[in-house]
N, C-alpha and C positions, 0 to 999 in steps of 0.2 A: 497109297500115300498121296496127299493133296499137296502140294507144292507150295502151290499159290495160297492155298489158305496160312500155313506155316510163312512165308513170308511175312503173309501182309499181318500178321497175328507178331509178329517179331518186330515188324516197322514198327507198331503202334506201342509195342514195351519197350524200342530202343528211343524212340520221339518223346515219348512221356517220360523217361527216365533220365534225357538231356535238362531239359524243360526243368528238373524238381532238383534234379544235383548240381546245377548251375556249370553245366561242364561245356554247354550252348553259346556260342557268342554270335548272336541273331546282327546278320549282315545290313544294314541299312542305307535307301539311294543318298548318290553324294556324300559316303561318308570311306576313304579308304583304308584299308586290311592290312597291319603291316605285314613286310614280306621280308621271308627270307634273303630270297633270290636277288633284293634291291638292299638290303644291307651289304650283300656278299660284296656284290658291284661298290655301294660307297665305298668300303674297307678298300677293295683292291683302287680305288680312287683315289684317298686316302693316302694309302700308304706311297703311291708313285707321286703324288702332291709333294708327301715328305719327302721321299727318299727320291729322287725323279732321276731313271737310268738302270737303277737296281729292278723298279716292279712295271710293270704297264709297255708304254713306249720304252725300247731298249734304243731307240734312233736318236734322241736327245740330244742336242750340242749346245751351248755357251750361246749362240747364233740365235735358235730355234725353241730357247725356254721359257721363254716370256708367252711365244704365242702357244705350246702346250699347257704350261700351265695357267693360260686365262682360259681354252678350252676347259682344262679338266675343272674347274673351279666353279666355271657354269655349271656344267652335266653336276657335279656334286650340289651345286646348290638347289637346282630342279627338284633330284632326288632326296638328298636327305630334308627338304622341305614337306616334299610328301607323306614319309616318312616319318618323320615327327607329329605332323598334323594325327596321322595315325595313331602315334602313342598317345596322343592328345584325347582321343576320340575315345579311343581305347577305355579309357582309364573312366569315362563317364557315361550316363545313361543316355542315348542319344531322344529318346521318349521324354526325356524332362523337357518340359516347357520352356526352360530358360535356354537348352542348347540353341547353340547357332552355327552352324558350316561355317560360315565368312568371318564370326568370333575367334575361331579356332584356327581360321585359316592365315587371317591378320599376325596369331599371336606367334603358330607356327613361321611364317616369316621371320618375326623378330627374332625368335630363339636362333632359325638358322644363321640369320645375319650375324650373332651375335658368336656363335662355334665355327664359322670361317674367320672372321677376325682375330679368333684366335689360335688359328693354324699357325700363325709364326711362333709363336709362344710355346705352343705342344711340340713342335720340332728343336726349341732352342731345348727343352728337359730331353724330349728323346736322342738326339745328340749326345748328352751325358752320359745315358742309359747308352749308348752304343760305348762311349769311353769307357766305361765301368767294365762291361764286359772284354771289350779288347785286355783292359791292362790285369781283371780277375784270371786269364784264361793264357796260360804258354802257349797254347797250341794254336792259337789265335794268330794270321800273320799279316793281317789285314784291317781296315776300320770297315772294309769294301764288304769282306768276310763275314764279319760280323752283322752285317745289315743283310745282307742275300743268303746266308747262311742258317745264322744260331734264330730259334724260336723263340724268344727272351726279346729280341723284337720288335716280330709277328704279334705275340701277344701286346705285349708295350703299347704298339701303337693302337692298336683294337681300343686296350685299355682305357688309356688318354684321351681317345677321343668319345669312350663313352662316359669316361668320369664329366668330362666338360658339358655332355647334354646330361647329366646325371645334374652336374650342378645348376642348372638351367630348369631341371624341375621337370623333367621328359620323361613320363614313365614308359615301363615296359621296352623302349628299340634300347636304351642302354645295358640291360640286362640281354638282350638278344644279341647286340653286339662282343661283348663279352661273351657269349657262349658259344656264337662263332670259331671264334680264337680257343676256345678249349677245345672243341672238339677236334680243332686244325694243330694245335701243339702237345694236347694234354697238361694242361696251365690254367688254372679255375681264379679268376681276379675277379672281385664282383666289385660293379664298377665304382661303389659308393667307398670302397677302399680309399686311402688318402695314403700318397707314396711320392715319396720326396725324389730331390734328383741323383745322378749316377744309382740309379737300381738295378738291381740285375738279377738274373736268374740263371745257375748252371744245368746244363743240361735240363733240368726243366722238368720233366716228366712227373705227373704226379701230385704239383702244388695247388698247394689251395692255400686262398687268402681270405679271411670273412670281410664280409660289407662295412663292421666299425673297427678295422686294423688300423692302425694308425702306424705309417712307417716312416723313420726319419730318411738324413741322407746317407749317401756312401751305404746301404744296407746291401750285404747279396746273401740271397741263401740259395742250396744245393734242392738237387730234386728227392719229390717224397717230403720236404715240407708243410706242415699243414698249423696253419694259424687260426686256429678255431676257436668253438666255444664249448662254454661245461652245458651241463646239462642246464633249459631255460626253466626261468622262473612262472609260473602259472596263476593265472587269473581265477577269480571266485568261481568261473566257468571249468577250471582245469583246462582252459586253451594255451597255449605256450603266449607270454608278453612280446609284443612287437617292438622294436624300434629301441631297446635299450644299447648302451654300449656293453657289449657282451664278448669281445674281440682284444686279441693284445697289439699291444704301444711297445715300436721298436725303436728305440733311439737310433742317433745316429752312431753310424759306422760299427754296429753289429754284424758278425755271421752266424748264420743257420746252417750247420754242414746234413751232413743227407737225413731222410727219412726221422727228420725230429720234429716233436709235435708240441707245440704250445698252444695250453687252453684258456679261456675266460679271459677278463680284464685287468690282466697283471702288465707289466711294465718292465723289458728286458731291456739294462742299463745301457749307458753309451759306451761304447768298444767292448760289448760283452762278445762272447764264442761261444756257441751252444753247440757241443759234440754231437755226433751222427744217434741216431735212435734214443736221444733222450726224451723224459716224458716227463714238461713245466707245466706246473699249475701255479705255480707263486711267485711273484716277482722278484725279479736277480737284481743286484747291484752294481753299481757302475764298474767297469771293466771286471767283471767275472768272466770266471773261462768256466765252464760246466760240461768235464767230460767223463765222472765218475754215475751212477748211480748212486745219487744221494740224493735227499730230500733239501728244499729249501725253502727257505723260513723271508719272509718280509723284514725289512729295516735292517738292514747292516750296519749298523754303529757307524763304524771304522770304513766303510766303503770300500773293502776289500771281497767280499764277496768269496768264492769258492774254487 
């Protein structure tokens, strides 16, 4: 048996077979790769930004916050500049004529500037999101708890910060970011989701939220949640259509109680209740409680729902 031959007979069907399935993303000088490892770090950046005492430095005092968090704000800015220039790069053919390194790097800048500026903002909503869950949860005995503790968080802040480079037009590290956070809580929030304030999640385990969800405020739901889609509509090709709203609209101050699944582009009313392991397809009406196994029908006259 020849070794070397099978090898190099192997290289040349695993290189041409990159090469033709597009599964290759050919490294180019001066262009960077994003990375895991420098998102993990922004996140944990992030998150001691927002929550400063809970994540990172535990030594923090009243005294000594200004000069921590002008350090951490640099080091974040560095990084997620990188970062994004990445996504940036990512997403285009570096071989086009038109690209430009300094193009991207310029614009990258501006994005970052633009997602620090609104780090106050992303912590005045997760603040809520920390209220929501303290006052959803007895066992809760702390606002302290809830931030060092519960996953609903963890994910949260991942989330928020990558919906805000999501809105920015950053492809690909908002997605990575968010995947992050699932894989760390088991909490699937894709970041193009739109999720109003006091949100929360119990326990956690299990949820999934699609990319065109639309969630109002005051919304919690339990874990085993899943806000999905029916099956997608297909192109003259038989490829699945991109980019429609395919996801459901939760008004405000809905619950989702455990392992309940609601699909497509329906619209669960304001102060509706959707019982543990129910299965929606069609949109409920304003304060409906739904904890029977029955079917439901669109346009409730009377607005009383079931």
């Amino acid at each position: 048996m020849n070794i070397g031959n099978t090898i190099n007979k192997t290289v040349e069907r695993l290189s041409l077979d990159c090469c033709r399935d597009g599964i290759f993303h050919e490294v180019h000088d001066n262009v960077p790769l994003p990375s895991n490892d420098a998102l993990r770090e922004i996140v944990t950046l992030v998150r001691e930004i927002l929550f400063p005492g809970y994540f990172g430095q535990s030594k923090v005092s009243a005294e000594s916050i200004d000069y921590h968090m002008g350090v951490n704000l640099e080091r974040l800015f560095r990084l997620l500049k990188k970062q994004v220039m990445a996504g940036l790069c990512f997403a285009v053919d570096p071989k086009d004529e038109t690209f430009s390194v300094d193009a991207m790097r310029k614009k990258a800048v501006g994005i970052t500037d633009a997602v620090i500026e609104k780090l106050p903002e992303i912590r005045d909503v997760l603040s809520t999101d920390v209220e929501a869950a303290f006052n959803g949860d007895p066992a809760a005995t702390s606002f302290g708890e809830i931030i060092a503790c519960y996953p609903v968080i963890r994910t949260l802040s991942n989330y928020r910060l990558a919906h805000e480079l999501h809105l920015q037009g950053v492809p690909l590290i908002p997605r990575m970011i968010t995947e992050l956070a699932h894989s760390e809580t088991g909490i699937d929030i894709h970041p193009a989701a739109q999720i109003g304030h006091h949100f929360t999640i119990d326990h956690g385990t299990g949820v999934v939220i699609g990319a065109t969800c639309i969630i109002g405020n005051n919304v919690k739901l339990y874990q085993g949640v899943t806000l999905g889609a029916l099956s997608f509509p297909l192109d003259e090709n038989g490829n699945p259509i991109k980019g429609i709203a395919r996801h459901p609209i939760l008004e405000d101050d809905v619950i989702v109680y455990s392992n309940a699944t609601i699909l497509g582009r329906i619209t669960i009313g304001k102060g509706s209740v959707i019982g543990a392991n129910k299965w929606v397809t069609d949109s409920v009406a304003t304060g409906s409680k739904i904890y029977k196994n029955v079917k439901i029908h669109n346009g409730f006259e009377d607005g009383n729902g079931i």
